[in-house]
Backbone bond lengths (Angstrom), bond angles and torsions (degrees), N, CA, C in turn:
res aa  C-N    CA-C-N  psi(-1)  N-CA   C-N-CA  omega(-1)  CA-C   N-CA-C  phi
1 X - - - 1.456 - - 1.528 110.13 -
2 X 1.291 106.58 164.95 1.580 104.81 174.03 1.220 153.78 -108.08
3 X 1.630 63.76 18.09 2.411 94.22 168.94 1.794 96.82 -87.99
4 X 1.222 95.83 -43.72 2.143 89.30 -179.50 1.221 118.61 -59.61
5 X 1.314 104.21 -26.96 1.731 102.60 -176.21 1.294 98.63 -75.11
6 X 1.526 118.87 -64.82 1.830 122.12 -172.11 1.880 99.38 -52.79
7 X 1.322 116.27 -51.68 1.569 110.96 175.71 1.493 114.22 -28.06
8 X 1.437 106.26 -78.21 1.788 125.10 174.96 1.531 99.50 -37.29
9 X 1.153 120.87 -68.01 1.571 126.59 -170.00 1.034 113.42 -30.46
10 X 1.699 107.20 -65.84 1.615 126.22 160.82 1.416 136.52 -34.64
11 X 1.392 98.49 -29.27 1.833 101.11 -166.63 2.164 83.97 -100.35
12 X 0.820 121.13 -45.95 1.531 128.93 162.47 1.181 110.52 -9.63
13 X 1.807 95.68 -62.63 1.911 114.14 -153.94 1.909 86.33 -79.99
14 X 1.177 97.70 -47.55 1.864 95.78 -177.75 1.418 113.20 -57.82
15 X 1.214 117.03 -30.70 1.304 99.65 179.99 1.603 131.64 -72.91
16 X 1.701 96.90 -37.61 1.312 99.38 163.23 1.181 136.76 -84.97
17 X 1.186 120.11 0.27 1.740 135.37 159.04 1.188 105.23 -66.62
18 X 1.785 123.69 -62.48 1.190 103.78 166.58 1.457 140.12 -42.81
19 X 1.111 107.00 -44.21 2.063 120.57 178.89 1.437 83.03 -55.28
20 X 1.279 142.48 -67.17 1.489 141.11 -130.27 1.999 85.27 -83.56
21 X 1.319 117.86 -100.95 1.076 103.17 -176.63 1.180 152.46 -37.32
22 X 1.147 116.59 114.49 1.769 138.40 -157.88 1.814 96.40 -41.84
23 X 1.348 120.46 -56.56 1.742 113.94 -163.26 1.329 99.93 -91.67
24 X 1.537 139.68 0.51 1.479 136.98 163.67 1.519 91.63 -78.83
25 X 1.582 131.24 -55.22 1.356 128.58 -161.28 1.765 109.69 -60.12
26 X 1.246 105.09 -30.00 1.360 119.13 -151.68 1.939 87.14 -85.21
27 X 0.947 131.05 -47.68 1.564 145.68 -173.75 1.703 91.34 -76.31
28 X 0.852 141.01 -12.55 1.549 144.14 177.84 1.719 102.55 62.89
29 X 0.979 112.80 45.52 1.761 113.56 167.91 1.302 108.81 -63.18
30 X 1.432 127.20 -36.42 1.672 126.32 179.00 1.418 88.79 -60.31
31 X 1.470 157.22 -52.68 0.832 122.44 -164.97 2.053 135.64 -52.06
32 X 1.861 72.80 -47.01 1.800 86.13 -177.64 1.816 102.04 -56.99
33 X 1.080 100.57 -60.42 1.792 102.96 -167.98 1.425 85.16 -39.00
34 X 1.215 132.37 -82.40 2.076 122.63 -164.57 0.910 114.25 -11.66
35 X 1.380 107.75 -53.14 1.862 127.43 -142.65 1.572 92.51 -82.67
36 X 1.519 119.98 -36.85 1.232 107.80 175.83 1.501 129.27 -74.90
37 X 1.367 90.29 -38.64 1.357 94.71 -175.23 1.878 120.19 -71.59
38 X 1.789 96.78 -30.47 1.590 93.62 145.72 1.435 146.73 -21.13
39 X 1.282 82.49 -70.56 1.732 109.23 -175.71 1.113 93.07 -75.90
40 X 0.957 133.73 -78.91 2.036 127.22 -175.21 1.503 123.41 -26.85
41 X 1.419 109.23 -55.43 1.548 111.55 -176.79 2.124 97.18 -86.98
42 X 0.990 117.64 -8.90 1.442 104.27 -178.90 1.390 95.29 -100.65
43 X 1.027 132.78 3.20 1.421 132.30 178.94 1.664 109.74 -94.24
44 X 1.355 91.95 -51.26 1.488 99.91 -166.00 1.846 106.61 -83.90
45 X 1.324 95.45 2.29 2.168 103.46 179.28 1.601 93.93 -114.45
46 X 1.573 111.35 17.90 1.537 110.20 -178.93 1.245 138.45 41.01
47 X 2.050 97.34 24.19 1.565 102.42 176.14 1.366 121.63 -75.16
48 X 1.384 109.01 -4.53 1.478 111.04 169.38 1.404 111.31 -138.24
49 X 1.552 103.63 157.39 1.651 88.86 -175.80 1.638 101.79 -109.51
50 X 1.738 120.13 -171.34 1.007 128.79 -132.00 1.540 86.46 -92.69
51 X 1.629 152.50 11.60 1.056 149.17 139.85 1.632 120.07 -51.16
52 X 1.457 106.46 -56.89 1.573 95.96 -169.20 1.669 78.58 -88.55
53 X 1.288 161.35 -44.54 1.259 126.13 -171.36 1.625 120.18 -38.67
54 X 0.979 114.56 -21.11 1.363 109.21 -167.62 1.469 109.96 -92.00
55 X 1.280 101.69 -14.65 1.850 103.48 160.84 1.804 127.67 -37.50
56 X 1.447 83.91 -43.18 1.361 95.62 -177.93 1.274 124.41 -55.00
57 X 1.330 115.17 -32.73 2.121 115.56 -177.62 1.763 109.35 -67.68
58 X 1.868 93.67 -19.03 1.650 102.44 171.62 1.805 100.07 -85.21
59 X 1.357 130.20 -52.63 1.406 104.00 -171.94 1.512 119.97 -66.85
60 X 1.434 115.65 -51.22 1.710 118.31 169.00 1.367 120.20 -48.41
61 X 1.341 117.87 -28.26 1.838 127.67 158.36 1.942 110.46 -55.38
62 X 1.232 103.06 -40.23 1.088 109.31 -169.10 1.536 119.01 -87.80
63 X 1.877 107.22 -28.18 1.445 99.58 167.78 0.898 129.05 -101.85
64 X 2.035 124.51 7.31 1.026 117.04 139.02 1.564 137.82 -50.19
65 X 1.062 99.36 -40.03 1.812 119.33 -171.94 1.721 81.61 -64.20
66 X 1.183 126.86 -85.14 1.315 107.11 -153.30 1.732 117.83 -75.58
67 X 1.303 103.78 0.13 1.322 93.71 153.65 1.687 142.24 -101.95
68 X 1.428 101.82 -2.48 1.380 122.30 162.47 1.697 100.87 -81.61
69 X 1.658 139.29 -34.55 1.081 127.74 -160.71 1.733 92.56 -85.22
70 X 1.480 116.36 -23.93 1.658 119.42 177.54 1.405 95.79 -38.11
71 X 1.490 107.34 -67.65 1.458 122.99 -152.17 1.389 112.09 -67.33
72 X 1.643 123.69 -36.69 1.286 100.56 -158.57 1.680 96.63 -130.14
73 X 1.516 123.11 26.74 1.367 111.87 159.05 1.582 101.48 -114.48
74 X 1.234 100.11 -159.37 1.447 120.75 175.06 1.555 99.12 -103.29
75 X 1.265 101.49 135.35 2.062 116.73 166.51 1.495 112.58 -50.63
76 X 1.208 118.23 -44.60 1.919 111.89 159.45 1.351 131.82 -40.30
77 X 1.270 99.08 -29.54 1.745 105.74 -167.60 1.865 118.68 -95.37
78 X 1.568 94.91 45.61 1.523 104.21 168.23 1.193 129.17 -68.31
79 X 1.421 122.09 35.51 1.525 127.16 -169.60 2.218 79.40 -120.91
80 X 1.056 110.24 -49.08 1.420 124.35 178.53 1.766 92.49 -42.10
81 X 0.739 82.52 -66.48 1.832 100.91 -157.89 1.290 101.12 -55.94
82 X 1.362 117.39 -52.10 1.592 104.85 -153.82 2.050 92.09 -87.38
83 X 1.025 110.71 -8.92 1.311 97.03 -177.28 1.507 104.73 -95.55
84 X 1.012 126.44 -39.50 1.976 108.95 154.59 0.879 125.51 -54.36
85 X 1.635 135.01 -13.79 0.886 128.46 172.47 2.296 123.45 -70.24
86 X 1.506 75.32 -44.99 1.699 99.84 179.90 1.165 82.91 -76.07
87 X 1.283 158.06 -29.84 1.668 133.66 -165.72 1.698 112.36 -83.32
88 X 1.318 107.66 -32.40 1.821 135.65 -164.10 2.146 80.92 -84.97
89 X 1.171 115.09 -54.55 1.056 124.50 177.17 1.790 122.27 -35.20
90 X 1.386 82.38 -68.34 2.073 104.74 179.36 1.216 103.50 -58.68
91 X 1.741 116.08 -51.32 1.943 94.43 -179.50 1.009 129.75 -77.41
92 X 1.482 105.18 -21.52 1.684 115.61 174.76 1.778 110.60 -68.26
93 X 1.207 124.73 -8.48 1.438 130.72 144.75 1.395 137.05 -91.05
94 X 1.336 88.19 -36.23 1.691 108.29 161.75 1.763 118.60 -58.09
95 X 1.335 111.30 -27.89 1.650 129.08 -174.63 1.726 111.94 -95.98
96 X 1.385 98.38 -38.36 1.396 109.58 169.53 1.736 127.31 -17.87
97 X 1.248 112.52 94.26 1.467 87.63 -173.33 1.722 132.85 -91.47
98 X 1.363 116.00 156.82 1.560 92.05 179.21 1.610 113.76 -62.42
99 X 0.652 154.83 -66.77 1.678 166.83 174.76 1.861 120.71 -88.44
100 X 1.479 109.39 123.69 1.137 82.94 -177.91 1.548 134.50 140.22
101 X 1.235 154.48 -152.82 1.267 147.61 93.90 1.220 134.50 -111.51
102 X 1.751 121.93 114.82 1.325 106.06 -164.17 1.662 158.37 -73.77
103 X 1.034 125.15 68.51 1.671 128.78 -143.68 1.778 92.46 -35.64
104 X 1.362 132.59 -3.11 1.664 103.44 170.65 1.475 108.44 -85.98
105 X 1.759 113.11 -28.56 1.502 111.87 175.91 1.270 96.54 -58.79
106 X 1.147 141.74 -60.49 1.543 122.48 -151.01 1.696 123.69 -91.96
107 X 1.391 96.48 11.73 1.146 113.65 -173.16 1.844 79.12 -92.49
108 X 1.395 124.78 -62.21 1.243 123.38 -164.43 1.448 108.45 -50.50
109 X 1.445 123.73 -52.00 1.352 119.00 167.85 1.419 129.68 -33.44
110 X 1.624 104.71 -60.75 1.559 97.04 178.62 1.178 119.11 -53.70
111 X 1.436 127.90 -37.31 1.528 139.02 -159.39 1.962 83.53 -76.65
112 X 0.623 138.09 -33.07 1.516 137.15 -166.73 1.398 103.95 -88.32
113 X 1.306 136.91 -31.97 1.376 149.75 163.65 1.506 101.25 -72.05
114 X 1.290 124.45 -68.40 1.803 120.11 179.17 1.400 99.89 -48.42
115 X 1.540 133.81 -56.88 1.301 127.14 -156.44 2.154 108.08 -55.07
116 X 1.550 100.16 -46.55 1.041 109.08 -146.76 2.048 99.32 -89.35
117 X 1.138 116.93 -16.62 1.611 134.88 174.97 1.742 85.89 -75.35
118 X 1.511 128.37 -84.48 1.013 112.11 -175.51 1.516 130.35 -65.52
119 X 1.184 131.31 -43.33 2.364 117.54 154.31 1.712 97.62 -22.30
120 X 1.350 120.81 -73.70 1.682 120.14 -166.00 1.551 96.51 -45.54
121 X 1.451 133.84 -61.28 1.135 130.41 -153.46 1.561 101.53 -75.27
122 X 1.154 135.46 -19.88 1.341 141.23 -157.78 1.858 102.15 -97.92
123 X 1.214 97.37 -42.58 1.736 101.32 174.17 1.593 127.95 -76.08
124 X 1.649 102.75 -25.28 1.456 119.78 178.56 1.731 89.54 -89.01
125 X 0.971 150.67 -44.03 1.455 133.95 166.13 1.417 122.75 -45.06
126 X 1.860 100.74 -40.51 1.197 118.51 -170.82 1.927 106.44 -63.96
127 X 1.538 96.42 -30.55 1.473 99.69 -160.05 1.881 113.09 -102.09
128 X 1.093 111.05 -15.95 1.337 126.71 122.24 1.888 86.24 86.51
129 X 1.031 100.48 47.10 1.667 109.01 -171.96 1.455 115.55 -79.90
130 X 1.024 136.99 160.21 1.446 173.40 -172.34 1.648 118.64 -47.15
131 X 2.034 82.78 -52.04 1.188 112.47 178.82 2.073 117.33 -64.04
132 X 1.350 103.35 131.49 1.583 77.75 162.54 1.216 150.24 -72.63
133 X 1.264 158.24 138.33 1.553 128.02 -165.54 1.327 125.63 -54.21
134 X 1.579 112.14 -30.74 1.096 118.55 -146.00 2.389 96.51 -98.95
135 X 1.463 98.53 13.71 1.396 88.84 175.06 1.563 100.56 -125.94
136 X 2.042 130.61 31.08 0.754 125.31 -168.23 1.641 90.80 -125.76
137 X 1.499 113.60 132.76 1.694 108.38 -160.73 1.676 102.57 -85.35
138 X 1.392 118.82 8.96 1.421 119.57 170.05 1.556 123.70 -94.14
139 X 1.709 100.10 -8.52 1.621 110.52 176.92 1.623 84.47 -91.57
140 X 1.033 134.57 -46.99 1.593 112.56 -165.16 1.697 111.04 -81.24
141 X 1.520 125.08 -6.63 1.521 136.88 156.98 1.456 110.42 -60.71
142 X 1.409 106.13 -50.64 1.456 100.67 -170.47 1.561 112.87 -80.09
143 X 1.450 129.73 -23.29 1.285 136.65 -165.31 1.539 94.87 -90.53
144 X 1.447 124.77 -24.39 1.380 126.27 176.29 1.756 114.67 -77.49
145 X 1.368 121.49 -31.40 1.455 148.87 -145.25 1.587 85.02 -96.04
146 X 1.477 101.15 -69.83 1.713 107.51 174.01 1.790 105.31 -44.20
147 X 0.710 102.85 -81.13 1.841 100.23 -162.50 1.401 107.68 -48.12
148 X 1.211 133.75 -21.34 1.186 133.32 -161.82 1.615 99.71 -102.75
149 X 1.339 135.69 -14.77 1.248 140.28 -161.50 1.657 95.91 -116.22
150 X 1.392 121.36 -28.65 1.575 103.85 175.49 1.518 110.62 -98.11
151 X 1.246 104.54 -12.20 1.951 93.64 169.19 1.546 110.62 -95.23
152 X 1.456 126.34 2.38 1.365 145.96 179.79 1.582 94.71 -78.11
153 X 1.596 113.57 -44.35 1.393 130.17 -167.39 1.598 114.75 -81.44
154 X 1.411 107.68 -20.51 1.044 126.36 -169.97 1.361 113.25 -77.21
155 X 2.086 99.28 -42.64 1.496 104.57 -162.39 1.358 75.81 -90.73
156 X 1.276 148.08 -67.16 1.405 143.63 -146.78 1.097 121.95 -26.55
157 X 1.794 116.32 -71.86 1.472 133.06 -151.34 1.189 94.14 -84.79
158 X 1.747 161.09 -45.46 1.240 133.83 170.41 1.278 118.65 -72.41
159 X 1.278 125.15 2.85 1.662 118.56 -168.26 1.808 109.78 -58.33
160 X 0.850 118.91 -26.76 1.455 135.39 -170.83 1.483 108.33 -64.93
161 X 1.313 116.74 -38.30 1.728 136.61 -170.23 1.365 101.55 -96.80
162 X 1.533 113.06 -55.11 1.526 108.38 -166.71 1.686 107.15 -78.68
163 X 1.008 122.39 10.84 1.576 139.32 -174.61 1.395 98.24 -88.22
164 X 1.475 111.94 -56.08 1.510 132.66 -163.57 1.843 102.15 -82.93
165 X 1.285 125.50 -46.78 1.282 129.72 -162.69 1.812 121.45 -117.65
166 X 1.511 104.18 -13.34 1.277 100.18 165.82 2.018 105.16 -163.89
167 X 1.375 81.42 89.45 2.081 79.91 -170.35 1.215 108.53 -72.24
168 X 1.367 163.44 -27.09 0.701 147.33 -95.27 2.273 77.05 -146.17
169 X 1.010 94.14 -41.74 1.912 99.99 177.96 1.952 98.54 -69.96
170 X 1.400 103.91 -28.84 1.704 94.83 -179.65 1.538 105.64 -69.29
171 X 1.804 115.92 -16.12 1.745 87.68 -158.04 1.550 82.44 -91.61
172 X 1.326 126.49 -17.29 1.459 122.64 -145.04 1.750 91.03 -83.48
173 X 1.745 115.49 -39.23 1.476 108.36 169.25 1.984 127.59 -77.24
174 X 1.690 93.78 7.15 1.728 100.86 169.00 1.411 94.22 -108.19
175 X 1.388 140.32 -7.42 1.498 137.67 164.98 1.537 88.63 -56.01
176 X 1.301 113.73 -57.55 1.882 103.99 -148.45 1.120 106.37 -90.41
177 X 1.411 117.59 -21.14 1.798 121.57 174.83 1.830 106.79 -68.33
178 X 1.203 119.82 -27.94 1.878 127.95 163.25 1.351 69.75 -54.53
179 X 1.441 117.10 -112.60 1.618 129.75 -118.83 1.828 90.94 -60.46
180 X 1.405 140.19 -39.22 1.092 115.03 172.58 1.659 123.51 -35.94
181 X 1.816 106.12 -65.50 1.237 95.30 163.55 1.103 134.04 -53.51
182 X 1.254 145.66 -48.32 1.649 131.72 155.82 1.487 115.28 -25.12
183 X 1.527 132.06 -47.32 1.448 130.75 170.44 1.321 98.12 -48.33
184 X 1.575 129.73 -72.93 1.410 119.88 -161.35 1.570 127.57 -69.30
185 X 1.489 78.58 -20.02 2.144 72.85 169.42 1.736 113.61 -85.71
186 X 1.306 120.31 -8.62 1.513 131.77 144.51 1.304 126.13 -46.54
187 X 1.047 101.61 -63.98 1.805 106.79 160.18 1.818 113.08 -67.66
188 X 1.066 133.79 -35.91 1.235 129.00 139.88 1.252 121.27 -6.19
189 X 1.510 105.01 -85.87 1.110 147.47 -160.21 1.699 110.75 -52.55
190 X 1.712 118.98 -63.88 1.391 125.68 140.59 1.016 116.09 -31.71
191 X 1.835 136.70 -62.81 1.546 106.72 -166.85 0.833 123.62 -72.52
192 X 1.895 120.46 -4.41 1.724 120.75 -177.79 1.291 126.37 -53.31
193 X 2.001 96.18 -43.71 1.273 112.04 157.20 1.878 139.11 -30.66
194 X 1.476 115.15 -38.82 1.205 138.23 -175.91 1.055 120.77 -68.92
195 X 1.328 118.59 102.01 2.082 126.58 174.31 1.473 97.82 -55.64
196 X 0.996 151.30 -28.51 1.323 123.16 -162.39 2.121 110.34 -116.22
């Protein structure tokens, strides 16, 4: 199809924007783009099956948290850190399913992506700076994180029903959940660009 090709293309172009730009490199975004693009093309060449795929809503859960806590605490406050970490940790094992993929893991993710897009946006309002929003690469993370985590939420939590009672409306709302994600890794994609 021709959302996977532009998808792949996309996570490609992100990855090496990230490596290249100094404040994407410095925030470790090359990592996430890998990790996705890992799991995506080893998923979809069926080198792994749909157990360890589901790892992933636990690692991208996890490098948001410590890369939103980079940004908006102080480096002293590793009592903060390491205990969200073990908490994001426990449910993301605690959610783990035996068979499967689990709509509570990915339910936990988005809520961890919404939480942490809006705290950034809520404190940079709060802090009422100089700077504009729109040249800081954590306003275009969080505005990307947001959109991509409530239509994530959208397709997720009925998929189970509309599978069973109307299939044909599930593929047409994973048609728009692709091209949604393609929108947010666009906006991605722009803030990688951003020194500040």
């Amino acid at each position: 199809m021709v959302q996977d090709i532009i998808y792949n293309c996309l996570l490609i172009l992100c990855l090496a924007v990230s490596c290249y730009n100094e404040r994407a490199r410095q925030n470790y975004f090359w990592i996430y783009f890998l990790l996705v693009l890992c799991y995506e093309l080893f998923f979809s060449y069926k080198w792994i099956g749909i157990k360890i795929y589901t790892t992933s809503a636990i690692l991208y859960s996890l490098f948001f948290v410590n890369v939103y806590l980079k940004e908006l605490l102080d480096r002293r406050k590793y009592l903060v850190k390491w205990s969200l970490n073990i908490i994001v940790l426990g449910i993301g094992i605690y959610l783990y399913p035996e068979n499967g993929y689990s709509i509570s893991l990915g339910i936990m993710m988005a809520f961890i992506f919404i939480i942490l897009g809006l705290v950034w946006l809520f404190n940079e309002f709060k802090i009422n700076s100089q700077v504009s929003l729109m040249e800081k690469q954590f306003f275009w993370v969080s505005v990307s994180l947001l959109l991509w985590a409530v239509f994530f939420l959208f397709r997720l939590v009925p998929m189970n029903l509309f599978e069973k009672e109307d299939f044909e409306f599930l593929k047409s709302i994973n048609i728009i959940f692709q091209w949604v994600t393609i929108a947010s890794y666009f906006i991605f994609f722009k803030g990688l660009f951003c020194k500040l």
